[in-house]
C-alpha positions in Angstrom: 77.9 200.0 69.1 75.4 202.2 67.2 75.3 205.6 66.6 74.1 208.0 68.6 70.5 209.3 67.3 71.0 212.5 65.1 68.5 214.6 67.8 69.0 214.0 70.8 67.3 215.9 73.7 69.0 216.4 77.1 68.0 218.3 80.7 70.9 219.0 82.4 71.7 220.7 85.8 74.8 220.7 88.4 78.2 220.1 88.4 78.8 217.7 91.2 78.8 213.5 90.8 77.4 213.2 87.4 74.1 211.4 87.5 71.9 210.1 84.6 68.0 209.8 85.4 66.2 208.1 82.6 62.5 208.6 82.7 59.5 205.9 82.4 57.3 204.8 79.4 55.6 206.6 77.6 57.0 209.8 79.3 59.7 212.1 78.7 62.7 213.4 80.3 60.6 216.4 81.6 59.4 213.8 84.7 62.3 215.0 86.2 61.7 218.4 86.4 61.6 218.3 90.5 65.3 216.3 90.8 66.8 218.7 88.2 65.9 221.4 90.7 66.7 219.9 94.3 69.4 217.4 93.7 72.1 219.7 92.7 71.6 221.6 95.9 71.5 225.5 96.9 75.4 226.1 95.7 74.5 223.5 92.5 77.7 221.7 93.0 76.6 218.6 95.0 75.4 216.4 91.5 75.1 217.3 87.9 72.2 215.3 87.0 71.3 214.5 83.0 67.9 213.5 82.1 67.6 212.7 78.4 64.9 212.1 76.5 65.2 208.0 75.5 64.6 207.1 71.9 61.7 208.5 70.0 60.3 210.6 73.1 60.6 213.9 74.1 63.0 215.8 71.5 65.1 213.0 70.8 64.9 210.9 67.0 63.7 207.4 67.3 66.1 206.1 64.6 66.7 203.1 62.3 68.0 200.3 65.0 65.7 197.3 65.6 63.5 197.7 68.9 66.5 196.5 71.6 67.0 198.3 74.2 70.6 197.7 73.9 70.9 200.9 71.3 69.3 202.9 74.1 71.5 202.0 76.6 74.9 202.2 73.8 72.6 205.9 73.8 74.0 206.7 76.9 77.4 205.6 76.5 78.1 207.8 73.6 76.1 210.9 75.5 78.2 210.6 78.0 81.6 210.5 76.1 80.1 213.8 74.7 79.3 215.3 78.3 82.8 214.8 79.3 82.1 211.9 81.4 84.2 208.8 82.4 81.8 207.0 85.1 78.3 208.3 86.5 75.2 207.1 89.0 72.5 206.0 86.7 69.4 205.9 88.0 66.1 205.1 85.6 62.2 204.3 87.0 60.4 201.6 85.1 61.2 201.1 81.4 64.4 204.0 82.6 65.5 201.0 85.2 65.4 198.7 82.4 67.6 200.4 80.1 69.8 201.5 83.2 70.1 197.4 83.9 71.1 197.1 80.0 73.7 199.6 80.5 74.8 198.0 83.5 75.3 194.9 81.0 76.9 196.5 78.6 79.0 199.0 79.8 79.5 198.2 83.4 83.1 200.2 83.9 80.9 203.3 82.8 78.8 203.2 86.0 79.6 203.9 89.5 76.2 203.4 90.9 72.8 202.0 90.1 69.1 203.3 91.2 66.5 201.3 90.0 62.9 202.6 90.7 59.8 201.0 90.1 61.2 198.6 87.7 62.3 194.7 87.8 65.4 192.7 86.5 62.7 189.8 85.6 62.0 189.3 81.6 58.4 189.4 80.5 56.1 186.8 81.1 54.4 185.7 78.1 51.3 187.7 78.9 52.8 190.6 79.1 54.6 190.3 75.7 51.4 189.6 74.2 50.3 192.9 76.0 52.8 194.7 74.7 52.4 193.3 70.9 48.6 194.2 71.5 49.8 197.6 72.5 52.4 198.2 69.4 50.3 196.6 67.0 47.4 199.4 67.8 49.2 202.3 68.1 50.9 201.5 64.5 47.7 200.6 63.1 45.6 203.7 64.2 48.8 206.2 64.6 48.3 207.4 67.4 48.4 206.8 71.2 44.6 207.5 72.2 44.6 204.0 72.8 46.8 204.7 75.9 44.7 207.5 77.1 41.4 205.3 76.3 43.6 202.6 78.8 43.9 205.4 81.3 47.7 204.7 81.3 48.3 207.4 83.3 45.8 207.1 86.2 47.0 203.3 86.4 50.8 204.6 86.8 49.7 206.5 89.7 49.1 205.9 93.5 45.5 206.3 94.9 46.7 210.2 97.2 48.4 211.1 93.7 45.5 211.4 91.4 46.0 215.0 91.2 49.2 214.5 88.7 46.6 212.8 86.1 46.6 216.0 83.9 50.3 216.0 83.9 51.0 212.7 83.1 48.2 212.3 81.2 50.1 215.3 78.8 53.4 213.5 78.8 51.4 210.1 77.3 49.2 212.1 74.7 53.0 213.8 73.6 54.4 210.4 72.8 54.6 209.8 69.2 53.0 206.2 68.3 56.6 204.9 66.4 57.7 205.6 69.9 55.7 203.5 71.9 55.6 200.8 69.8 59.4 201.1 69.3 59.5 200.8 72.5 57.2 198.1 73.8 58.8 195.6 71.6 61.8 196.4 72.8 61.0 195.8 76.3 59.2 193.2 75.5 62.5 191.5 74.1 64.6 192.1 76.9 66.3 189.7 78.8 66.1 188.6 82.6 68.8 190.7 84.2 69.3 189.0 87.6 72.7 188.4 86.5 73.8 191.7 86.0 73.0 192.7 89.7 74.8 189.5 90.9 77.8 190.6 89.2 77.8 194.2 90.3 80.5 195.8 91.7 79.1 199.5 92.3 76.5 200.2 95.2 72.4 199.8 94.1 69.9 201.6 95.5 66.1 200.0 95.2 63.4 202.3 95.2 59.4 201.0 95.2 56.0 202.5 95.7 54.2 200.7 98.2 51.3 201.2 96.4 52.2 200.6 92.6 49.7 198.1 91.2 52.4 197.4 88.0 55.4 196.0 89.4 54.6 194.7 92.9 57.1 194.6 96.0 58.1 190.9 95.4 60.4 192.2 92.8 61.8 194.9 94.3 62.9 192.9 97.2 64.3 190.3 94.7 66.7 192.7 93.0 68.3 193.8 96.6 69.1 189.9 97.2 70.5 189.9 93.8 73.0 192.1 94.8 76.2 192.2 97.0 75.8 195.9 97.8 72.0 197.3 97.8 69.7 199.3 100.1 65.9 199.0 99.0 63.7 202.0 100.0 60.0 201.6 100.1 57.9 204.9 99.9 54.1 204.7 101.6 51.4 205.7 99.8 53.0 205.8 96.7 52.0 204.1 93.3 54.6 203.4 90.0 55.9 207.0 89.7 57.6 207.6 92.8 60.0 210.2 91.7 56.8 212.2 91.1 54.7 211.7 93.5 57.0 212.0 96.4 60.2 213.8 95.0 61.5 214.3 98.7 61.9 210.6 99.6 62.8 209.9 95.9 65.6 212.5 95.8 66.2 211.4 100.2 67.0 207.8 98.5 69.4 209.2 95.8 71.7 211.1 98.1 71.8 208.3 99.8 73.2 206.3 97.1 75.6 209.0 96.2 76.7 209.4 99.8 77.9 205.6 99.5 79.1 206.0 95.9 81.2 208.9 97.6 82.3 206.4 100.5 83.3 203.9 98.0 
């Protein structure tokens, strides 16, 4: 397993069921800002909920590893043997749901529940690999991410009754360094299908889609909860491909219920 990056930037608040949220590409842990609030509750005991920033974004180091996403997700393991914690809910919304499924493939007795949001256990087609290459070859060529705000990246992320969150997310993109997302497209570009992993879980899933998110259409949400022996798919109306922004009430509505059958176990 490698080592953990030397910086590594984490939002943390609670002390209930520990709860990871891992944030989309090219964003940053500060997504969350809304769940770090409501989900611990008014007496902040109900969930302690980590949100670190993945590698290369936010205040945490990119590193020397390969682009994998399997060093992100060996991330987590080691972050949370230095929180104190044995098993947690992980939860991640697009590229986060990707690296939550590699953790769920590589350290599956670490994990007592899954969310996946936005996100599918499919492998790239060979367009979108080509996509990403595009992407990561630019960004490293020109350093710098303009090319993503050029794209209008952050617009395209978000639902037609959300456009008012542009400016916010349009911030989070322009913050992301270009090592980053280059890192980081080839390494989600090189991940595997997944399907497997939810077959073989043994911990309860929670599926959460936007029924309006032009990126990753229904189809595959809907194919991840018949993956699984145990999963409960939640589709939020009017919402595009960052639904724990754009409606945090039905997002966080969908994580307590997850943690309610965690609890039930």
């Amino acid at each position: 397993m490698s080592q953990l990056p030397s910086t590594v930037s984490v939002r943390e608040s609670g002390t209930g069921t520990p709860l990871v949220l891992l944030h989309a590409f090219p964003l940053n842990a500060s997504m969350w800002s809304a769940q770090l609030d409501a989900l611990p509750g008014l007496t902040g005991d109900e969930v302690r909920v980590l949100a670190p920033d993945q590698r290369g974004f936010g205040g945490t180091e990119l590193g020397g590893d390969e682009p994998s996403l399997d060093p992100v997700a060996d991330d987590l393991a080691l972050l949370l043997d230095a929180a104190g914690i044995d098993r947690a809910v992980v939860g991640g919304l697009s590229m986060g749901g990707y690296v939550a499924l590699a953790f769920a493939r590589r350290h599956p007795d670490r994990l007592s529940g899954l969310l996946l949001s936005n996100t599918r256990a499919t492998a790239d087609t060979d367009a979108a690999r080509t996509n990403r290459e595009r992407i990561a070859a630019a960004v490293t060529a020109r350093d710098s991410v303009q090319l993503l705000l050029d794209e209008r990246v952050a617009a395209g992320q978000l639902g037609p009754d959300s456009q008012h969150l542009v400016e916010r997310v349009q911030a989070m993109v322009a913050a992301a360094s270009p090592a980053a997302v280059a890192w980081a497209q080839r390494a989600m570009a090189a991940r595997p299908d997944s399907l497997d992993v939810l077959a073989g879980l043994r911990v309860p899933l929670a599926v959460v889609a936007g029924a309006q998110d032009t990126l990753v259409p229904l189809e595959e949400a809907e194919r991840m909860v018949r993956a699984c022996p145990d999963a409960e798919l939640t589709v939020v109306p009017g919402v595009g491909h960052l639904s724990a922004l754009e409606s945090p009430g039905a997002f966080d509505a969908a994580v307590r219920r997850l943690l309610a059958r965690v609890a039930a176990g």
